[in-house]
N, C-alpha and C positions, 0 to 999 in steps of 0.2 A: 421717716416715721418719728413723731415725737417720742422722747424717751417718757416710761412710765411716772406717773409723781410720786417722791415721794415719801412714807410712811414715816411719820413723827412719832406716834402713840400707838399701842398697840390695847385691842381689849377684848378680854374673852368673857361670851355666856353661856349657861347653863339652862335651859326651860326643862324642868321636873312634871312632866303633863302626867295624866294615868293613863293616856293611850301609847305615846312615843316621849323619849327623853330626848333633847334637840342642844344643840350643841354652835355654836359661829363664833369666829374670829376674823375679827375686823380691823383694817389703820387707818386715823386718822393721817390724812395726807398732811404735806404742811402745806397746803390752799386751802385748808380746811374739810376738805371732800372726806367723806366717811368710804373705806372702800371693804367690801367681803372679801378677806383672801380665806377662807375655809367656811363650809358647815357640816354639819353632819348629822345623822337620827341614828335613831334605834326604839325597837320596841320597850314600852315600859318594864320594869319588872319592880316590884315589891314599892307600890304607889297606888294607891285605890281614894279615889275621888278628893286628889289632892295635898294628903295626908301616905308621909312615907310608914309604910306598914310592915316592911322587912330590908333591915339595915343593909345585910350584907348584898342582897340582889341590886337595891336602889343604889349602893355604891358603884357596885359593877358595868350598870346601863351608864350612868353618868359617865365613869374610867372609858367606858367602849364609846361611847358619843364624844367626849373632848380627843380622842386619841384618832378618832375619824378626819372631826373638824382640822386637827393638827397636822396631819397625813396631806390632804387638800391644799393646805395653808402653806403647808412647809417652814413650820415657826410654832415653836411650844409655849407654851403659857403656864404661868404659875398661878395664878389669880384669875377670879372669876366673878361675873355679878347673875345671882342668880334668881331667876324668876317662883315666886308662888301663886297658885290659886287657891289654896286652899286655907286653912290653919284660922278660919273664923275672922277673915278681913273683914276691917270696920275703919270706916272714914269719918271723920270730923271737921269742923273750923273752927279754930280758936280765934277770937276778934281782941285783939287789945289796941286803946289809942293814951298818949299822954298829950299831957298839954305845953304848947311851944311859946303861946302867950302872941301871937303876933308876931314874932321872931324868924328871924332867916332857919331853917333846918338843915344843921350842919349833921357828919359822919356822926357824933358822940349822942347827937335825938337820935339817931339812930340803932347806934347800938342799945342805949338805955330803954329803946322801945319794945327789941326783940330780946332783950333779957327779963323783960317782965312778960312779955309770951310767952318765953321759954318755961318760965317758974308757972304760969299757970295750965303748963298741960297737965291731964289728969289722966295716966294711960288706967287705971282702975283695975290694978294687978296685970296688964296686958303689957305688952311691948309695942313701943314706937317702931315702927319701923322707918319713919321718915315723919319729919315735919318742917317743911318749905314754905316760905315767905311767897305767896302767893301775887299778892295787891299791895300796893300801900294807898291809905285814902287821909285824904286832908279837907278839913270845913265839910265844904258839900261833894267833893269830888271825889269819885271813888276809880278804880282800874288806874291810879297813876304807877309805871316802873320804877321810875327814878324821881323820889321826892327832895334830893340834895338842893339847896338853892333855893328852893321855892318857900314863900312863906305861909304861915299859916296857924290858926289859933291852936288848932288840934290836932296830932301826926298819929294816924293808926294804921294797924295792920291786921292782912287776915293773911293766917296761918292755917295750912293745908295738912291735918296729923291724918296716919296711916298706920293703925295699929292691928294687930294680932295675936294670934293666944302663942305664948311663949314654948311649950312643950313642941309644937309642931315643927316650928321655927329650928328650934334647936335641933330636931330631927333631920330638918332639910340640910342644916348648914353644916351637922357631922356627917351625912351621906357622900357630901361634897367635901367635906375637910378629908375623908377616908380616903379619896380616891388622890391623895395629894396634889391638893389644889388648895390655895386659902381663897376666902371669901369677902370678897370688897362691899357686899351689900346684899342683903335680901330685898328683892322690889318684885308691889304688888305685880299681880298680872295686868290687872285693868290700866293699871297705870305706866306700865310699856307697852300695851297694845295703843294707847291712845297717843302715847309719842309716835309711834307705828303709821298712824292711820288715821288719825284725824290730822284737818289741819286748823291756824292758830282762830281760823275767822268762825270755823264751826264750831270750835271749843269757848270762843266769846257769844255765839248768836244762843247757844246754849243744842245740847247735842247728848242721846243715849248710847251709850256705845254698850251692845250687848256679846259676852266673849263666850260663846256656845264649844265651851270646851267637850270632851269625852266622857267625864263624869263631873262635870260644875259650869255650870252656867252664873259669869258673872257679870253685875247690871249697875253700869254707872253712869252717872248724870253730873255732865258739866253744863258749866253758867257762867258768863262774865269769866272766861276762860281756865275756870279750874274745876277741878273734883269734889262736887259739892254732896255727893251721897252715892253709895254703895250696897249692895246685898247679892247675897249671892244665893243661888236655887241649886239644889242638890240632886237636878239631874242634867243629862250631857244627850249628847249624838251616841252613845256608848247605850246608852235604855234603849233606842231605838232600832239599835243593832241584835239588843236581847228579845226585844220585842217580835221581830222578823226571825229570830230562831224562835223562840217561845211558836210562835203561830202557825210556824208551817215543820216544826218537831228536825231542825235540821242544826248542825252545830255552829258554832260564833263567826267561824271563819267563812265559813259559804254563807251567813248572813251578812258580814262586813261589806262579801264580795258583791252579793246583790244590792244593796243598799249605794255603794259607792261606784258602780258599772250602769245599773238600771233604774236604779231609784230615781224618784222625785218628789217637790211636793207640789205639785200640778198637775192632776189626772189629765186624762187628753180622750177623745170619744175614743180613738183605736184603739188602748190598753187591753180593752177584752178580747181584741182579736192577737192581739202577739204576747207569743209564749217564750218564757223566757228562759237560760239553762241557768241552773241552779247552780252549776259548777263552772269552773273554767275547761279552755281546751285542752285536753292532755290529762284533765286530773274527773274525768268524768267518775271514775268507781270512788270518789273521797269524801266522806261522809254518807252520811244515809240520806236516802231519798224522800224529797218532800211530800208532804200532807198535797193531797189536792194536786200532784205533780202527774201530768200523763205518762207513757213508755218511756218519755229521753228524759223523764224528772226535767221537763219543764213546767212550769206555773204561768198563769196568766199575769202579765204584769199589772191589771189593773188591781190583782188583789193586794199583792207588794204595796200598791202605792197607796191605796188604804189603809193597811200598818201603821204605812210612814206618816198619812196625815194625823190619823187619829191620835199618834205620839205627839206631832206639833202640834195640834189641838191643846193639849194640857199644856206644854208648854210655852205657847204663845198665851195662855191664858194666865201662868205665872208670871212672866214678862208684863203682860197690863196691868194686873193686880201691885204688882212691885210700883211700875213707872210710877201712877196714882197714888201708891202709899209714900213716893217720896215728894207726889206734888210735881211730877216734872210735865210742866205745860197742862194746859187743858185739851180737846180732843183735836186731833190734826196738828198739821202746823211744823211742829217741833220733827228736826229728823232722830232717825235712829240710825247707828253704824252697827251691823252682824258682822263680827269676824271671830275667829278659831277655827278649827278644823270640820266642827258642823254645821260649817256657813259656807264650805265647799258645795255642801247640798246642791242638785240641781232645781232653779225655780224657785228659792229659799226666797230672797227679796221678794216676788209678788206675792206668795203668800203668805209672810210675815206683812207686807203692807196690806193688804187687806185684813188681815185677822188683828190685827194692832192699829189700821184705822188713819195711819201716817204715814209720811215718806220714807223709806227703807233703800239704803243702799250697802252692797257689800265692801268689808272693808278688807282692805290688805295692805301689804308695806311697801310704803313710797319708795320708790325707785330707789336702790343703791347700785350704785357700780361693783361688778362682780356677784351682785345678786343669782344664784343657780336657778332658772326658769322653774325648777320641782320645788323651789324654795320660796318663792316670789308669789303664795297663796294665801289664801285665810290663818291656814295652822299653822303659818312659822310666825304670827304678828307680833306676837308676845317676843319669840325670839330676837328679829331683828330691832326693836323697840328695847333691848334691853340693852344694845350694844348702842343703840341711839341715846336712852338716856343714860348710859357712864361718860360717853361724850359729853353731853350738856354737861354734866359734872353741878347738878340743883344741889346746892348748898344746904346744908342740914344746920337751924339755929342753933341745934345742940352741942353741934361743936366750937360754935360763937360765945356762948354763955362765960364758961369759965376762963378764955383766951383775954377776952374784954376787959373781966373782973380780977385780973390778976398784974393785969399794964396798965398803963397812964393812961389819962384822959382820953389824948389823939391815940394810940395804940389803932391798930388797925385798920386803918385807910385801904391795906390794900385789901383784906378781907371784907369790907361793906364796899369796895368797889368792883370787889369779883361777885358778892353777892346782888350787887344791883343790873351788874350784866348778865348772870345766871338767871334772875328772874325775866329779864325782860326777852333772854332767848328762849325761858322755857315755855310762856306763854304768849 
């Protein structure tokens, strides 16, 4: 039996959901293979639609989900990078080109190009969370990786910024600094589910990837392989679950239960004939008995499943109002990737593709080695995309800026050549 490969790097994440706090620890091999040696969940506590809302609980879920993932792993972490959905994400491009004059473009166009990008971000009292050297485009050609060598009149770049409202941020990364852990990074959600889950061809042909979390649904459009626009809608799979209590007068849990055992969003003729139990086996006396339930508090499933469409109803109709207001594509054509936890849904892709009018498929995280099969869904995309992109290790100009501007001309060869490999892996 071959012996196991292995582990060069090790790196740990955090996803802050407001349904479950999700937790993995991963090593890069040295073949390069990313492997899961731990995960772990836990129910949320003190996180309500993304936004940490009670320190001390939101520390505790995190402390009990890394202590999980560690427990599995058998290897402790001090450092973490950790996921947000929430905190008012907001995506930009910045475009800057200088001019080369006809000239060969050496390391030093280079840098001098991504220092005058650097200076014109404008986070407008917000925080950067990230701004990555996307493309570089010269004369007429644009998606080039690696513009070293090549000539040309004019050397520009589009830069990928990722901001958010500062207060939240701070919240998320003392929740995490609490639990003794320090913080290597705040990263979007959109933007590790889409390491996760898309791949490089769909992220060029151009692609929506919508993250149907528990209280925030977030909607981004890439193009020509990057993150060209973002918004996010402030309701989840988590309404839908209130919804099905709200309707049939029964409490969250035994609607969680129904929605995730019976639900769907695809009615079927039989629904009105099968009746379904409002409870699990064993726990039939637990909560009160539903509205509209016969003697065993069963309900018909076809009403359930009316609930649940009339919820996606609204919210398939924010998702096209959104795509539309960003311009992405005209009708058909263009796909869309569903993933989070309420893309688990049963029947979710057909009718999002019918109700959105385009091709719809569900999205979840490409294969890793060590992956746990209860891990390997919609709801962990965010998670294992976070441990994917601290591997890539995408270069942020902002720590380019002052390193450049404080050395000699050549100064950094090897930072614009880790940065031309970061780009070209990340996209």
């Amino acid at each position: 039996m071959a012996a196991a490969p292995r582990v060069s790097r090790v790196f740990g994440a955090v996803n802050i959901g407001s349904f479950r706090i999700s937790a993995m620890i991963a090593g890069l091999s040295e073949t390069g293979e990313m492997i899961v040696l731990g995960s772990g969940h836990r129910a949320a506590q003190g996180v309500k639609r993304g936004y940490v809302t009670d320190m001390a609980a939101a520390t505790y879920a995190v402390r009990d989900a890394i202590e999980r993932a560690e427990k599995m792993a058998n290897v402790s972490v001090s450092s973490v990078w950790i996921g947000c959905s929430g905190a008012g994400l907001a995506s930009q491009i910045v475009q800057r080109d200088i001019e080369i004059g006809g000239g060969r473009i050496e390391e030093d166009d280079v840098e001098q190009l991504l220092i005058t990008a650097n200076d014109s971000i404008q986070p407008d009292d917000r925080i950067v969370l990230h701004a990555q050297p996307a493309h570089y485009w010269l004369d007429g050609a644009h998606g080039v990786a690696n513009p070293r060598g090549l000539h040309a009149e004019r050397l520009g770049v589009d830069i990928h910024v990722m901001l958010a409202d500062g207060a939240p941020i701070r919240n998320l990364t003392e929740a995490v600094q609490n639990a003794h852990l320090d913080v290597e990074a705040v990263v979007a959600s959109p933007v590790a589910a889409g390491h996760a889950c898309l791949t490089p061809e769909e992220r060029d042909l151009g692609v929506a990837l919508v993250e149907f979390g528990a209280e925030v649904t977030n909607i981004s459009a890439y193009a020509g392989g990057m993150l060209v626009g973002l918004a996010t809608v402030a309701t989840g799979s988590g309404d839908i679950t209130d919804a099905i209590a709200s309707a049939f007068g029964i409490r969250r849990f035994q609607a969680e239960r129904l929605k995730c055992v019976h639900g769907s969003a695809i009615a079927s003729p039989a629904d009105h004939r099968e009746m379904i139990p409002v409870n699990a086996p064993g726990e039939e006396g637990a909560g009160p008995v539903a509205r509209h339930a016969d003697d065993k508090n069963r309900i018909p499933r076809a009403e359930l499943i009316s609930v649940i469409t009339s919820q996606l109803a609204r919210l398939t109709d924010d998702i096209a109002r959104t795509l539309k207001g960003m311009g992405f594509g005209g009708s058909g054509g263009q796909l869309v990737v569903l993933t989070g936890g309420g893309a688990e849904l049963a029947g979710l892709a057909d009718y999002a593709q019918s109700a959105l009018g385009r091709p719809v498929r569900i999205g979840k995280p490409l294969a890793m080695k060590g992956l746990a099969e209860a891990h390997a869904v919609p709801g962990f995309s965010t998670l294992a995309g976070l441990v994917l992109y601290a591997a890539a290790d995408p270069v942020d100009i902002r720590s380019l800026g002052p390193i450049y501007q404080q050395t000699t001309r050549y100064s950094g060869f090897g930072l614009v050549t880790r940065l031309f490999h970061a780009a070209k892996e990340y996209f």
